[in-house]
C-alpha positions in Angstrom: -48.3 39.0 -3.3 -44.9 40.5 -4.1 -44.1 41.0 -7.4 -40.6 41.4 -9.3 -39.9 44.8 -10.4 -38.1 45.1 -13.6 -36.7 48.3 -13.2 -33.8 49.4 -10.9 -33.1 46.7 -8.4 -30.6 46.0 -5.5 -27.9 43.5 -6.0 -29.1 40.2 -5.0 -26.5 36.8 -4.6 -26.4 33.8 -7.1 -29.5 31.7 -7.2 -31.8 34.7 -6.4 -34.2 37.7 -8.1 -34.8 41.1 -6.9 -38.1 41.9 -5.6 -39.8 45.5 -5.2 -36.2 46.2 -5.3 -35.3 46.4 -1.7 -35.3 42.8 -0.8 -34.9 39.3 -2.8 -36.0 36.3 -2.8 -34.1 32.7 -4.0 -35.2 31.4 -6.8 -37.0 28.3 -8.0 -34.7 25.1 -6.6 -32.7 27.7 -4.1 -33.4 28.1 0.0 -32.1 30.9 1.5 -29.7 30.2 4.6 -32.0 31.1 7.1 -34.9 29.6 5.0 -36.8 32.9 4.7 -38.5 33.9 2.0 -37.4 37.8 1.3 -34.4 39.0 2.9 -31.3 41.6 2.0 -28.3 40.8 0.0 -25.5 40.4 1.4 -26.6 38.8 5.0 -27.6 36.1 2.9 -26.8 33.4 0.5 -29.3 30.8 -1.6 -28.7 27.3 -1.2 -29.5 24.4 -3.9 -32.3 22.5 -3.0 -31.3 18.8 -3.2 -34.3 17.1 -4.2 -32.8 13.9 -4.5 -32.9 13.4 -0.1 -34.9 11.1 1.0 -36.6 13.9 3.2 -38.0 15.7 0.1 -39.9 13.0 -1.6 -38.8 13.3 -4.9 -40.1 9.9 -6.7 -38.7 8.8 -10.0 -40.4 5.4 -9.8 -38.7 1.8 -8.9 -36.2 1.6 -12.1 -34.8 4.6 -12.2 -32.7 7.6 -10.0 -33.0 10.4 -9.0 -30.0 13.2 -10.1 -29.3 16.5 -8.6 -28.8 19.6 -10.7 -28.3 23.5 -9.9 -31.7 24.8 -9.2 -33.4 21.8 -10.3 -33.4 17.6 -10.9 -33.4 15.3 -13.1 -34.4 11.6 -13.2 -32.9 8.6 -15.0 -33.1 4.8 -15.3 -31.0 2.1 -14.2 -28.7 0.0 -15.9 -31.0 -2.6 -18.1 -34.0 0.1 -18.2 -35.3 2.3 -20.9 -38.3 4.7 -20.8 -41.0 4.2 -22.5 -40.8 7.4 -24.5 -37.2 6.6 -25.3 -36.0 9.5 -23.7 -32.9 9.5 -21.3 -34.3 11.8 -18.8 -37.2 13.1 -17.3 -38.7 15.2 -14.3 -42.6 14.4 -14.7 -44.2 11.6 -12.8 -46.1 11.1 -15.6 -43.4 10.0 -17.2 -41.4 7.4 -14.4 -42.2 4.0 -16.4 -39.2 2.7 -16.7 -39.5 -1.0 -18.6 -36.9 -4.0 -19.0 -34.8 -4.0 -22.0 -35.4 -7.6 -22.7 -32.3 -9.6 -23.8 -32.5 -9.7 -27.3 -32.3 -5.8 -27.1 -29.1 -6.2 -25.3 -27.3 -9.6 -26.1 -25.2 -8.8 -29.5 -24.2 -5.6 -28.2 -23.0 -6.4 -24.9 -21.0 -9.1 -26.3 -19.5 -6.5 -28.5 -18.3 -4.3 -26.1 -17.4 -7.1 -23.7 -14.6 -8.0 -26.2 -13.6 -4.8 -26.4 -13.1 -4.7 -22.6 -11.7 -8.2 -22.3 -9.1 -7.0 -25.3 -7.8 -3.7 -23.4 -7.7 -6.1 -20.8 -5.4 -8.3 -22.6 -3.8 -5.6 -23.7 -2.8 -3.7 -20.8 -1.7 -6.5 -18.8 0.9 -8.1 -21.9 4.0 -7.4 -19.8 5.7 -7.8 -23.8 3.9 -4.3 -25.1 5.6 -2.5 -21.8 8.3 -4.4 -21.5 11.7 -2.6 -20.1 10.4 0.5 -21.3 11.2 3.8 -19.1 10.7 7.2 -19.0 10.2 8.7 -22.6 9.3 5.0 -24.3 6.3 4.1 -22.0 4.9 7.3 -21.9 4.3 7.5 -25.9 3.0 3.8 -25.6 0.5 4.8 -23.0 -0.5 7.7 -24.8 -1.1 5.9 -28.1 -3.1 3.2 -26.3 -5.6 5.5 -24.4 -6.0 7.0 -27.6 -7.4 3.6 -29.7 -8.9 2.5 -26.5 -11.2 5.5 -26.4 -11.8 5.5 -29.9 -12.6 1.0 -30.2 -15.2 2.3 -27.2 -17.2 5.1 -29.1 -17.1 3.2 -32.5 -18.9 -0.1 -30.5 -20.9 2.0 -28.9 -22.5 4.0 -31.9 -22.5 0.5 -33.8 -26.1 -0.1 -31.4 -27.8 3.1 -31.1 -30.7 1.5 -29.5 -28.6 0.6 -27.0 -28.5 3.9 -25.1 -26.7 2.8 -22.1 -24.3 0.2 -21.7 -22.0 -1.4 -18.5 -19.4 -3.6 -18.9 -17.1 -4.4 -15.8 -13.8 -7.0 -15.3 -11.1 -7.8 -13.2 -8.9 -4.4 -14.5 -11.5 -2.2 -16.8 -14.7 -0.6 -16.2 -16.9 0.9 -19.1 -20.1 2.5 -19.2 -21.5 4.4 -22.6 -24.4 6.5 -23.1 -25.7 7.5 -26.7 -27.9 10.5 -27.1 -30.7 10.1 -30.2 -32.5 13.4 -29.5 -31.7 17.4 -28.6 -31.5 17.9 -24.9 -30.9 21.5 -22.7 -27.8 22.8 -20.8 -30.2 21.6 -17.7 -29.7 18.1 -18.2 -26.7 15.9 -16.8 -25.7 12.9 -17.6 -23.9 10.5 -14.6 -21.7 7.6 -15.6 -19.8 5.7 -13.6 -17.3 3.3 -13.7 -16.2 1.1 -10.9 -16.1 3.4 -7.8 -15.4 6.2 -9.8 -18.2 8.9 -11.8 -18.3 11.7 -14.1 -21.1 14.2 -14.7 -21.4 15.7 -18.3 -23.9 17.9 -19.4 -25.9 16.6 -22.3 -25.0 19.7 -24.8 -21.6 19.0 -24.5 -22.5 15.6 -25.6 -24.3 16.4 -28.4 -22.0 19.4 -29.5 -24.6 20.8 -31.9 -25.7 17.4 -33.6 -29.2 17.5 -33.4 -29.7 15.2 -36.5 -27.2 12.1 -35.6 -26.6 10.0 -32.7 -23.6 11.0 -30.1 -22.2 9.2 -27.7 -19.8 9.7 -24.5 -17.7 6.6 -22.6 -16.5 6.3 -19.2 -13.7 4.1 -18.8 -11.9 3.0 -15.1 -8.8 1.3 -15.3 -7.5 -0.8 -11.8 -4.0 -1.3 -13.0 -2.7 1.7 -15.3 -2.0 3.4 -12.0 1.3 0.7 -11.5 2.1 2.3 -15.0 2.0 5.8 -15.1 2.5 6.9 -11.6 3.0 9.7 -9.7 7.1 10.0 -10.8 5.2 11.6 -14.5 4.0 14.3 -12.8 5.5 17.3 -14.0 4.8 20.1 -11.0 6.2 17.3 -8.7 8.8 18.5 -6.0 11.6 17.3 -3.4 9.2 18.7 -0.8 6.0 17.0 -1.0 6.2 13.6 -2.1 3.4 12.6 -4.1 1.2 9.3 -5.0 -1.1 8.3 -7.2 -4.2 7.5 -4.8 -7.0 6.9 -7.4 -7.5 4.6 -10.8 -6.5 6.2 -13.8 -10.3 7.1 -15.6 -11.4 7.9 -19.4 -13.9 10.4 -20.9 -14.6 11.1 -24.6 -17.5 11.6 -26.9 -18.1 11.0 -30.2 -18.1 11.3 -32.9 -16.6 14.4 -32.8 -13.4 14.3 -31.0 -11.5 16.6 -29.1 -14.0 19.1 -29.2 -13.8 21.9 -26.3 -16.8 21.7 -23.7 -19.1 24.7 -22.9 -19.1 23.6 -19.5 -16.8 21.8 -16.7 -17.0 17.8 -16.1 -17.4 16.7 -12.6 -15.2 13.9 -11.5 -15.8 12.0 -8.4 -12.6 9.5 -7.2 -12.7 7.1 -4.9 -9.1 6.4 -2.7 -7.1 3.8 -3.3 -5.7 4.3 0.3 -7.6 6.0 3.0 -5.5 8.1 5.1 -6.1 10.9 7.1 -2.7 12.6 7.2 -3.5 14.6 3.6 -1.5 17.4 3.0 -2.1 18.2 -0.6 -4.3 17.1 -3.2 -3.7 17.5 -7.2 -6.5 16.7 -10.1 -4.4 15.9 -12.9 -5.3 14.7 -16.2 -2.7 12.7 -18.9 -1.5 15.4 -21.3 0.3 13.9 -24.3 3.1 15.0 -26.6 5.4 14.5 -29.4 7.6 13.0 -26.6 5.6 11.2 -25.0 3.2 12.8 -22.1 3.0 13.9 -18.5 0.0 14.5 -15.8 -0.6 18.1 -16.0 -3.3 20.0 -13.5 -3.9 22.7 -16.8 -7.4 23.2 -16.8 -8.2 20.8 -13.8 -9.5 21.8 -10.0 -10.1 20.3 -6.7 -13.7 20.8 -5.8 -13.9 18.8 -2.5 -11.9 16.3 -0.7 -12.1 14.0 1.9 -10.6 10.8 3.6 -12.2 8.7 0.8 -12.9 10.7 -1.9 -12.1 13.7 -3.9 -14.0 15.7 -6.7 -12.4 17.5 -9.2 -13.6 19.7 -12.2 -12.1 19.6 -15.6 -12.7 21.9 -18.9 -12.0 19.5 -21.0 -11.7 15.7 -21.7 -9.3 13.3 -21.7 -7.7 10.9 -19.1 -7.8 11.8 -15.4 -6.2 10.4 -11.9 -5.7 12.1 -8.4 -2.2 13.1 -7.0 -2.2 13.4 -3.1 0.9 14.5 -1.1 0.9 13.2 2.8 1.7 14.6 5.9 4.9 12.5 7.3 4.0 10.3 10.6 5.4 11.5 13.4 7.8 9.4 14.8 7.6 8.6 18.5 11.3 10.3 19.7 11.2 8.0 22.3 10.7 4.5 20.0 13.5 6.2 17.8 15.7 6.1 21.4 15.2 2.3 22.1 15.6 1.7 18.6 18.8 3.0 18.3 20.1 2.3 21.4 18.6 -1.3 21.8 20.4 -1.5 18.1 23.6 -0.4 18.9 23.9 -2.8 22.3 23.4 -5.7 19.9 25.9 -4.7 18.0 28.5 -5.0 20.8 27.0 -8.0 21.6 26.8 -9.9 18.3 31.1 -8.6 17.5 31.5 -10.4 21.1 29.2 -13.6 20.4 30.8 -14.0 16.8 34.3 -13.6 18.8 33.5 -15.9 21.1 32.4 -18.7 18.7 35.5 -18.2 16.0 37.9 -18.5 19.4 35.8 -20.6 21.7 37.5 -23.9 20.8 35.7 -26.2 23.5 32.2 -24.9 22.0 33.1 -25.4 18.8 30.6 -27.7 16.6 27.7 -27.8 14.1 25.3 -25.7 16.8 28.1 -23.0 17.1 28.1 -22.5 13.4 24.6 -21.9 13.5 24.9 -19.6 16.0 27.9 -17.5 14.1 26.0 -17.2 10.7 22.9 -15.6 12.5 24.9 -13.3 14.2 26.7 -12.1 11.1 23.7 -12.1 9.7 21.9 -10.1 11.9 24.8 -7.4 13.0 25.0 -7.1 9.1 21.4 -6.1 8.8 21.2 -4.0 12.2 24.7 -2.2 11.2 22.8 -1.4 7.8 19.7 -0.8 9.6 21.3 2.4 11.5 23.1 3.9 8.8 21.3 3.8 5.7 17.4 2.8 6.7 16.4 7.0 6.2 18.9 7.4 3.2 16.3 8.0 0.6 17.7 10.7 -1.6 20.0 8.5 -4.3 16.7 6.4 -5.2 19.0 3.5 -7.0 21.2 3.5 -3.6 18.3 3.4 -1.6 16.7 1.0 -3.9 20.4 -1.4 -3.3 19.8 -0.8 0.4 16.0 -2.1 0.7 17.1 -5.3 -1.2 20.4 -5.4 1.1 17.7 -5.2 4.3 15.5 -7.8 2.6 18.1 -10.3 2.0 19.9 -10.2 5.3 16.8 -10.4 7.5 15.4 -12.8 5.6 19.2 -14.7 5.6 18.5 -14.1 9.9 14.9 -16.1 9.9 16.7 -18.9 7.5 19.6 -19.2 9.9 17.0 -19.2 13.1 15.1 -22.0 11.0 18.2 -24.0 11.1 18.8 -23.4 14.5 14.8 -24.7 15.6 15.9 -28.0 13.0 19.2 -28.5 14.9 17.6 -28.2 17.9 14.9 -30.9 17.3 17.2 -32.8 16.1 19.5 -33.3 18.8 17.0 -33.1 21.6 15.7 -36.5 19.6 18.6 -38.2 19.0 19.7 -37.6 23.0 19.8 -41.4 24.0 23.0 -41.4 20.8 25.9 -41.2 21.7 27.6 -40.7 18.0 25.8 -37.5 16.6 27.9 -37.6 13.2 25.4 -38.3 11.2 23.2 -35.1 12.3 26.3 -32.6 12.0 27.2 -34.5 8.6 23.6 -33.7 7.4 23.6 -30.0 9.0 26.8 -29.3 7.2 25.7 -30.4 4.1 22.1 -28.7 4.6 23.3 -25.0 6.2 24.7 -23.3 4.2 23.0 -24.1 1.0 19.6 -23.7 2.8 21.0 -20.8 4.9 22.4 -18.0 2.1 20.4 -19.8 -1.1 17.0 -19.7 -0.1 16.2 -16.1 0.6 18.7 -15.6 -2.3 15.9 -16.8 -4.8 12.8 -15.2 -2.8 14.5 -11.7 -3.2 15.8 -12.5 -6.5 12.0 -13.6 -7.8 11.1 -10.2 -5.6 13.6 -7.6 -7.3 12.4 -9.8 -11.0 9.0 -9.1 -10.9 8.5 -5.8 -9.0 12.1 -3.6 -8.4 10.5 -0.5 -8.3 8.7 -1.5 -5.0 11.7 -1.6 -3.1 12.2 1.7 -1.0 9.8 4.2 -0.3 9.7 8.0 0.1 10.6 8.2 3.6 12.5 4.8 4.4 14.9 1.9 2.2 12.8 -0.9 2.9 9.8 -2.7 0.9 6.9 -0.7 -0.2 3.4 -1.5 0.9 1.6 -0.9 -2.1 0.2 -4.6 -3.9 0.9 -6.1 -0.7 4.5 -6.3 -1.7 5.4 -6.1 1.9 4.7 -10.1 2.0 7.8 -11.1 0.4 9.0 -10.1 3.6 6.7 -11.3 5.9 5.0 -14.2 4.3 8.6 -16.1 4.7 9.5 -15.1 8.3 5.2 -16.0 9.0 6.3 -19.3 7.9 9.4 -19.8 9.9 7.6 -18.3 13.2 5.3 -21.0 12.5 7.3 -23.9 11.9 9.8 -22.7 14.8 7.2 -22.7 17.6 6.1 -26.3 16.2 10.0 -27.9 16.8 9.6 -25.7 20.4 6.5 -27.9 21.3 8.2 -31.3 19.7 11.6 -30.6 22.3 9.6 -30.0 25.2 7.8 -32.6 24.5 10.9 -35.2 23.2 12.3 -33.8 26.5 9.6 -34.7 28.8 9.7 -38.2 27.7 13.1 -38.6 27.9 13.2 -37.4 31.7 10.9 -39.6 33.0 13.1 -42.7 31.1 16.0 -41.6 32.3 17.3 -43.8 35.3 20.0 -41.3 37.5 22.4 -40.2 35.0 23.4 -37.2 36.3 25.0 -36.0 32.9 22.1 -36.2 30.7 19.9 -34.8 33.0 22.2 -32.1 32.3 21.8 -32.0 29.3 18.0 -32.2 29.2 18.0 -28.9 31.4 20.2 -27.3 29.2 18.4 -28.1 26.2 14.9 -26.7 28.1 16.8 -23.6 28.9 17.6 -23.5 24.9 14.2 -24.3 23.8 12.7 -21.6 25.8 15.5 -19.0 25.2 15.2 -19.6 21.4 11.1 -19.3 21.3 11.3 -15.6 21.6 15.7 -15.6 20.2 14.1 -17.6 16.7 11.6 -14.9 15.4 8.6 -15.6 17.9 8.8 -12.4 19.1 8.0 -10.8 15.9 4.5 -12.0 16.4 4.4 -8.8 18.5 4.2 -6.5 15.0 1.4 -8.2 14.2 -0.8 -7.2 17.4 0.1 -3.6 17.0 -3.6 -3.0 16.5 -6.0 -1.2 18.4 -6.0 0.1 22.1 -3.2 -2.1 22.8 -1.0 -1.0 19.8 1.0 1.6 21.7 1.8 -0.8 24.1 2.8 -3.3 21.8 5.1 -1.3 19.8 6.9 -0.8 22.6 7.5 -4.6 23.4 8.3 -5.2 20.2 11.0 -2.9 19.5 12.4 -3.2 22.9 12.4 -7.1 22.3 13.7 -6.8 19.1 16.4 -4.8 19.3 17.9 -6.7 21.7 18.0 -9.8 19.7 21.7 -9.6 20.0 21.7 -9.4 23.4 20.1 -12.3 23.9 21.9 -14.2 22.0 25.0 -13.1 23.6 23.1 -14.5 26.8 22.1 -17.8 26.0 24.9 -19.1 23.5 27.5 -17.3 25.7 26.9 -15.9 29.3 24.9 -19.3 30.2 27.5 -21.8 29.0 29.3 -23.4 31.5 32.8 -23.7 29.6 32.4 -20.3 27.8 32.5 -19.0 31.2 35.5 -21.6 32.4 37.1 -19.8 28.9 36.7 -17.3 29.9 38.0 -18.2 33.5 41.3 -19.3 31.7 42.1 -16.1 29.5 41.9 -13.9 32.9 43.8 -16.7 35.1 46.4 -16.7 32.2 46.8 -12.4 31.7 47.0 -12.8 35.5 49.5 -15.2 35.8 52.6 -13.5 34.8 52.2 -10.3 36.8 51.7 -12.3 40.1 54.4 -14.1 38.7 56.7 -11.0 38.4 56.2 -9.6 41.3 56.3 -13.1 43.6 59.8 -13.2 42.1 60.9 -9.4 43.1 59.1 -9.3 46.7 59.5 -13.1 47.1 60.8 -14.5 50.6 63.9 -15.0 48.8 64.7 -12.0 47.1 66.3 -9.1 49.2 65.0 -5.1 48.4 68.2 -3.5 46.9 69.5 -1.0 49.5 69.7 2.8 48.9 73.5 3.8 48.2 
């Protein structure tokens, strides 16, 4: 058998012992790459053994888990289990009898820290402690409230030392404690977690030389601080690489010593907030506070590993930590950019002509034209916007005015189509009258009210409770984060919805009526017309946005393209229907040539008339 020589001896990697001094071997815990025993440093490396895979058969008994270390393991019970011994950890399989701590063990201190959680709760979602504060202001406030959450934690949890490991969990907070009773070595880690979120801390760093008295470290997840302090406090932030905040803001401290330095690094495991593939750069940051308030700061923090869904960072110290990420920009497709703007820029012409046509149009002239003018201010309004100022994010209040601009006139659009899918059902059911006064008397009355008040209040209630979601990083229109986006869509779902219901009430008001009718040829008019309209204004009145929400899987190429090439020619359309299609537009428009014709034919019947003689050359 080989043995170690303890005299001169080749270099041999991390993990690994010389042996006869020509060729090592890894240690205790350690593979080598190539799984052979002896080999020569540098062709190869020694691996930790991960005795916690299910392919190595490491049992720590039915209560309790198993923990990976460097070289070695550890095992640990769950939540609501104690050893016998009264130990935290153990390795022996002698020792894997992990019992129920029965409830009068855990009932008064539970509680205890429950309140504690269901106070910072309280606390950090009183809009009165934030209030209007900005900048400077909110940063002190959130620096001074970590700072008494971690400490009400620790004191609660050293109140019931026989309570060695705690979990309490709400809607907004996560906390889980551990207190330490006896000496432990550098070899033992302790895991917490909190929500989807976990730290490892070795147990000396815990105990910080207090071998006598109890210690204790906390592990606290927050779910909302994130909408708090976000990623505009970070300090190494630049115009470059626009950053987020993609994880919940966590806690670590240990008591009762405070603010002691650690022997070695934390690991800190982060689940996303939002999975996305495109990373570009990813920041572990931690909360550093100051006389003026505080920042996130990377000091002392590094990425270990990162992922789609999760990153892991190491700290030297303790305090409160989040992950920054920067994204790649989506590419845009050159060619939906082309439709866009072009589609875009068509309906423009169209809407100025539609709009002219309505104000000057005096034989179309009634409650169903004013519809149609409204939504066509409306929407050239928002599409003229739309091209000039959608990508003007630089000047974050102008950008900010722009996004609530957008919101408010598309919104005005979908009102104004509402209107047009009531008027509609309303005059295909009163068809048989004769008099329709009344309807126009109630549309008049109803329009404009209904029309420019309604998504008035829905973006004023928007812009109240959450203004800094309006523009993003890359575009001036609502953000996605908190689902925000449904102020937007949760209005127009509505209108699709109730517009395709008055489309299904004409046609059938319509069918009813044609097979009453006797031969009157002009209300059979009529009825054809209003079919024509009907179906027109199931994809003019917003229908066609249900095309945005199919752009999902194989098909979603596809239906990009449909929608954007539908959409963008809204004006168009309208232009069509309202204008194009109606028989005395076109006679008006019949009359303005006949009458710019008119006095030229006129002039020159009069020179080269049969009565009028060509002057003669002199």
């Amino acid at each position: 058998m080989a043995q170690k020589t303890k005299g001169t001896c080749r270099p041999c990697p991390q993990g690994a012992s010389c042996v006869n001094a020509t060729h090592c071997t890894c240690n205790h815990g350690y593979i080598s790459e190539s799984r052979q025993q002896y080999f020569t440093y540098p062709l190869e490396i020694c691996e930790d053994i991960d005795e916690c895979k299910p392919r190595i058969s490491i049992y720590c008994g039915v209560n309790a888990k198993c923990q990976n270390t460097k070289g070695s393991f550890y095992c640990h019970c769950n939540a609501g289990y104690k050893l016998l011994s009264g130990k935290a950890q153990f390795n022996n399989s002698s020792e894997n009898t992990c019992q129920k701590i029965t409830p009068s063990e855990t009932t008064n201190s539970t509680k205890e820290l429950q309140q504690v959680v269901e106070n910072i709760e309280s606390l950090l979602t009183n809009k009165t402690v934030w209030g209007m504060e900005e900048g400077r202001n909110i940063t002190a406030t959130f620096t001074s409230i970590l700072q008494k959450i971690e400490s009400v934690v620790l004191e609660t949890a050293l109140k019931t030392p026989d309570q060695k490991l705690q979990k309490v969990q709400n809607r907004t907070v996560a906390v889980e404690t551990r207190v330490v009773t006896d000496n432990c070595s550098k070899a033992v880690i302790f895991n917490l977690n909190a929500q989807m979120n976990s730290m490892d801390i070795h147990c000396s760093d815990v105990i910080q030389g207090n071998t006598q008295g109890l210690s204790v470290v906390a592990f606290v997840s927050y779910s909302s601080l994130g909408n708090i302090i976000n990623a505009t406090f970070f300090e190494e932030a630049n115009e470059t690489d626009q950053v987020y905040l993609n994880s919940q803001v966590v806690s670590a401290a240990i008591g009762p010593k405070r603010n002691t330095p650690l022997s070695q690094a934390v690991s800190l495991s982060f689940q996303h907030v939002k999975v996305k593939p495109s990373i570009k750069k990813v920041f572990c940051v931690y909360w550093k506070g100051t006389k003026e308030g505080g920042h996130w700061s990377m000091e002392g923090c590094f990425l270990i590993q990162a992922n789609e869904t999760h990153s892991i960072c190491s700290c030297t110290h303790l305090s409160s930590f989040a992950v920054l990420m920067a994204f790649h920009r989506e590419e845009e497709d050159p060619a939906l950019t082309v439709i866009t703007y072009v589609g875009l820029s068509f309906s423009l012409l169209c809407l100025v002509l539609a709009a002219l046509t309505f104000l000057l149009c005096k034989a179309i002239q009634n409650t169903s034209t004013l519809l149609h003018l409204q939504l066509s201010l409306c929407l050239f309004l928002a599409h003229l916007l739309f091209l000039t100022a959608i990508d003007r994010t630089k000047i974050k209040v102008l950008c900010t005015i722009t996004a609530g601009a957008l919101h408010y006139l598309y919104l005005a659009s979908f009102v104004w189509m509402l209107l047009e899918g009531l008027h509609l059902f309303l005059t295909a059911r009163n068809l048989t009258v004769v008099n329709h006064s009344s309807i126009n008397r109630f549309m008049k009355k109803l329009m404009f009210p209904v029309g420019y008040g309604v998504p008035a209040v829905i973006v004023a209630i928007s812009a109240a409770s959450k203004p800094h979601l309006y523009g993003t990083p890359d575009y001036c229109w609502l953000h996605l984060d908190q689902k925000f986006i449904w102020a937007f869509l949760g209005p127009i779902c509505a209108i699709i919805c109730v517009n395709f219901v008055f489309f299904l009430l004409v046609l059938w008001i319509l069918k009813r009526k044609l097979s009453s009718l006797n031969s009157e040829v002009s209300t059979i008019k009529n009825i054809k017309m209003l079919t024509l309209k009907a179906t027109a204004q199931l994809f003019i009145l917003g229908c066609s946005w249900c095309l945005g929400f199919l752009q999902i899987g194989p098909a979603a190429h596809v239906m990009a393209y449909l929608f954007t090439i539908i959409n963008s020619l809204q004006g168009f359309f309208i232009f069509l229907v309202y204008c194009l299609l109606s028989q005395q537009v076109r006679k008006w428009f019949g009359e303005i040539i006949k009458s710019k014709s008119e006095p030229e034919t006129h002039t020159l019947s009069s020179r080269f008339g049969p009565d009028s003689k060509p002057s003669e050359d002199k």
